[in-house]
C-alpha angles and dihedrals in degrees: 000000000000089000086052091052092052093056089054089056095086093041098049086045080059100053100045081059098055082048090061097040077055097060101036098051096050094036081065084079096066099061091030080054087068103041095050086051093058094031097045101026101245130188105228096267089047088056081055086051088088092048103038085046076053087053108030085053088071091053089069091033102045104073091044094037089058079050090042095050085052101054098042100020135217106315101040087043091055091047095049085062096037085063092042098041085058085051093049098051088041094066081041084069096035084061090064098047094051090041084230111148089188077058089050092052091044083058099054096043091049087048087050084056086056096039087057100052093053087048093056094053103043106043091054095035090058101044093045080049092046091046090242118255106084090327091066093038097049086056092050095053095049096046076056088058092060082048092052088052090053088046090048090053107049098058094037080052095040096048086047096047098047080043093054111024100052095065110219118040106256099032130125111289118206140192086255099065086070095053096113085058089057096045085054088048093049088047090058095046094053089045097051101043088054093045093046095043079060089043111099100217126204114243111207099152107036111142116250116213098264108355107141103009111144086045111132105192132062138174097300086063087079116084101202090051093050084057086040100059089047084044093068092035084068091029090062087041086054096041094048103034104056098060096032097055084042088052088060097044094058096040099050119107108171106061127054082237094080128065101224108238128161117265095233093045085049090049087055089043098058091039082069091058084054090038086064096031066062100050093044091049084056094047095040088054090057104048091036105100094049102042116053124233092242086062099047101039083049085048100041095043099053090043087055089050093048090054098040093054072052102062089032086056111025110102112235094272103166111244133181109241123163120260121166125269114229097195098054095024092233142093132302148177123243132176115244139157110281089232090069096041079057088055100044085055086058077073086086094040089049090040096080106025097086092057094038087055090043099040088050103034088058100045114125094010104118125159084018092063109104089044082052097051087046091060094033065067105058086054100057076078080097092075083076097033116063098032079063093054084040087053095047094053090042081058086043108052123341126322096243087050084063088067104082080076083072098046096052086051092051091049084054094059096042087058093048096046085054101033113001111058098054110130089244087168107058092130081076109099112236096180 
């Protein structure tokens, strides 16, 4: 058993760094948010346009990519959208070139195409390692916490990089000024793709000619998996629209709604939100295999509503909260509103949601478990979609009123984790 432990160690090294390509390449879209709006002249839902063509872009690959996933396996799978995802981030730059914001949003939905495919190979890969139950659950979280770190770094670079590159504080940021991040973003791609194509990668799920055929349930038989998919739909839409439409409020200048803070102030502000999305996924890995994901996803849920009602609430009192120093490359502290200090610490509620749902939503599945993780995919499409409804109310009427998006969402996944996300269909063989 031990000797069988030891072969997965490579595999599972792999798949914690996918998990941190997927969070670098679509948290591009937060910083580059900012700079279309001021480039393009964007109203507050068009600078969501990049992020919600990223998502979206998962609601038409998730279904094939779980096929997909079936007929090629794990390892071919992950290189496909290695080799797209380079592509993707390659027109993302030619956007800038070109000065094209339609390129721009080419780029981002390409690279959504690539974003999905990884997802679909690392979440299942490391719960079937993981044997499923808190086990699975535990890997899952910790290969989070690798995507945390991806997320941390891209603001923290992007608000550098529009700080420095642009020359005089206030004047026009471009894509190109994050240029350097893209050419990052295009480095991990080759390598990894070179490292993985050497990786020998276990194959648990991979389709035999007619094995199954006359089966006449699938994934969708199973009620708690149904909740589950629209439980990460709201969760992405959670875990993407608190900081992005932060990230606007901070950032806006003209209208006595925003609080006029400097781009590259505001970047280091939202790293700390993925700093402590960071912190929880640790935290969550260790305690992983001892706390059930029903018990954190109810904890963490109704922690995020509380502190939402908070910011919502809250008047604008000044606080000191950390943010990071460019200049000395450490921590520092910043006055902010303490409505936005309330939303940075739903950065730890957010951090262990994605592997709870997961973990739950997949329980019991067996042999439908790589279909199930193609459409959880195609779920994922939420991420676009409601920071775009979040962004139309913002324009509408303020930015914290579009918050009670977020506390309806979070509702939704306090009741799954307590009544939605039972196993009621366990007469259906998984074998």
């Amino acid at each position: 058993m031990k000797a069988e432990q030891k072969n997965y160690t490579l595999p599972i090294i792999m798949m914690f760094a996918l998990f941190f390509m997927i969070a670098f390449v679509t948290g591009l879209q937060n910083p580059l948010g900012v700079i279309v709006k001021e480039q393009f002249k964007l109203a507050d839902w068009q600078t969501q346009l990049g992020n919600a063509a990223n998502f979206i872009a998962y609601a038409f690959m998730g279904y094939p990519a779980g096929l997909l996933l079936q007929r090629i396996g794990y390892k071919k799978t992950a290189l496909w959208a290695i080799a797209i995802g380079f592509v993707g981030v390659a027109v993302i730059l030619l956007g800038g070139v070109a000065v094209d914001f339609y390129i721009y949003l080419t780029g981002a939905f390409i690279g959504g195409f690539s974003m999905c495919m990884l997802n679909t190979v690392v979440n299942p890969m490391l719960n079937t390692i993981g044997g499923g139950g808190n086990r699975g659950n535990q890997l899952v979280q910790f290969g989070g916490s690798c995507n945390s770190l991806g997320a941390t770094i891209v603001p923290v670079l992007g608000g550098y990089l529009m700080s420095s590159n642009a020359g005089v504080e206030g004047a026009t940021k471009t894509i190109l000024d994050t240029a350097p991040a893209l050419y990052l973003a295009l480095g991990i791609f080759a390598l990894a793709f070179f490292v993985l194509w050497l990786t020998n990668i276990p194959e648990p799920y991979v389709a035999r000619e007619q094995q199954d055929k006359n089966d006449t349930h699938s994934a969708l038989s199973f009620r708690h998996f149904v909740l589950g998919a629209v439980a990460i739909f709201i969760y992405v839409g959670i875990e993407v629209g608190i900081p992005n439409i932060a990230n606007l409020f901070m950032t806006e200048k003209t209208t006595a709604g925003g609080l006029g803070i400097a781009e590259g102030t505001a970047g280091m502000i939202i790293g700390f939100y993925w700093l402590l999305m960071l912190a929880g996924r640790l935290i969550g890995g260790v305690i992983g295999g001892r706390v059930s994901s029903k018990a954190m996803l109810t904890t963490v849920s109704t922690a995020g509503i509380i502190l939402v009602l908070l910011a919502i609430f809250l008047p604008q009192v000044q606080v000191q909260m950390p943010a990071f120093d460019k200049e000395n490359l450490s921590f520092m502290l910043t006055p902010v509103p303490v409505n936005i200090l309330l939303l940075m610490l739903c950065g730890l509620c957010t951090s262990v949601m994605w592997g709870g749902i997961f973990n739950l939503a997949v329980e019991g599945l067996g042999k439908y478990t790589s279909k199930a993780s193609g459409i959880f995919m195609v779920m994922v499409c939420g991420g676009g979609i409601l920071p775009l409804v979040q962004g139309f109310i913002a324009d509408k009427s303020t930015y914290m009123n579009s918050y009670w998006v977020v506390i309806v969402a979070l509702v939704y996944l306090v009741f799954y984790a307590l009544v939605g996300s039972k196993n009621v269909n366990k007469d259906i063989k998984v074998d």
